[in-house]
C-alpha positions in Angstrom: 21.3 21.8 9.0 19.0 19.4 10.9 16.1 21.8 9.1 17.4 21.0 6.0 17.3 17.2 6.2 14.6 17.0 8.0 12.3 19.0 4.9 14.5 16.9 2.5 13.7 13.8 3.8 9.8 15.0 3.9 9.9 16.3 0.1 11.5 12.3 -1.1 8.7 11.1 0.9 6.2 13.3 -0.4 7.2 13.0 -4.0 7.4 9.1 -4.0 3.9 9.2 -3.0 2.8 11.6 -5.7 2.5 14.6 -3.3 4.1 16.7 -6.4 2.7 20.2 -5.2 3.9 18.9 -1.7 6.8 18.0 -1.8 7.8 21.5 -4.5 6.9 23.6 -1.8 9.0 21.6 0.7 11.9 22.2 -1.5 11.3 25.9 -2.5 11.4 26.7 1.4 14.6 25.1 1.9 16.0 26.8 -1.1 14.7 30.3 1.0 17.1 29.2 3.6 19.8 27.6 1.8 19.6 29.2 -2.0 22.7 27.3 -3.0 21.0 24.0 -2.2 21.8 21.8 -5.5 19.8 18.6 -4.5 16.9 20.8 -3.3 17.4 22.8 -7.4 17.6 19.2 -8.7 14.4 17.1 -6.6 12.4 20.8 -7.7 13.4 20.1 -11.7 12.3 16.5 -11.8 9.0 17.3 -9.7 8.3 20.3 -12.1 9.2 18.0 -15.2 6.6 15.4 -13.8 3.7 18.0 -13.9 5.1 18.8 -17.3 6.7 22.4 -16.4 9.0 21.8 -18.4 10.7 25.9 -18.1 10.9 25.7 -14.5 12.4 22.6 -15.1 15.1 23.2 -16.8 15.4 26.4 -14.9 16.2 24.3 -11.9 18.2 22.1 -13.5 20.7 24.9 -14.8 21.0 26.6 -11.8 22.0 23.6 -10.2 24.5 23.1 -13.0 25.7 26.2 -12.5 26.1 25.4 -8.8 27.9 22.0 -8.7 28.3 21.0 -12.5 27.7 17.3 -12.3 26.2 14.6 -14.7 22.9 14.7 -13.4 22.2 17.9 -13.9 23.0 17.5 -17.6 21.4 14.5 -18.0 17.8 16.3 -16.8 18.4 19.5 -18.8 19.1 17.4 -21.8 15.8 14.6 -21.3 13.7 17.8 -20.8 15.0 19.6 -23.9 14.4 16.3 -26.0 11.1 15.9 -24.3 9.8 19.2 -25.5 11.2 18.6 -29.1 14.3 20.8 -28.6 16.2 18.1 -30.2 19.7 20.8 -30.8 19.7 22.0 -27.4 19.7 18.3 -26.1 22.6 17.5 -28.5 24.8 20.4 -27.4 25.0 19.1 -24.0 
């Protein structure tokens, strides 16, 4: 667990710095040790939506929807979907 927060706390860090690529990779190796790791699915959406992946985005975002439904989660999913012009998907949710 210590792990865990320790490479969480580096990927914030990283990302509010603009370290994108960073701090992904921080949070794709905590998702090899803990793949049910919703914050680490929903800090990987919003760095992927920054660099304008917007697929892996919403990827992440869904699976961490599918995790731990929450607010969040939809809110992400629906900004990316209206982003790319996907203006039905962003009302159904």
């Amino acid at each position: 667990m210590r792990q865990k927060r320790t490479k969480s706390e580096q990927a914030i860090t990283l990302a509010m710095k603009n370290r994108w690529d960073e701090a992904a990779q921080l949070n794709r190796e905590i998702l090899e040790i803990f793949p049910n790791e919703v914050d680490a699915y929903n800090r990987l959406g919003i760095l992927y939506a920054k660099q304008r992946a917007y697929t892996d985005a919403i990827e992440c975002f869904e699976i961490a929807q599918s995790l731990e439904p929450s607010a969040s989660s939809l809110h992400n999913v629906g900004l990316i979907y209206y982003e790319t012009g996907q203006f039905d998907k962003a009302a159904e949710i």
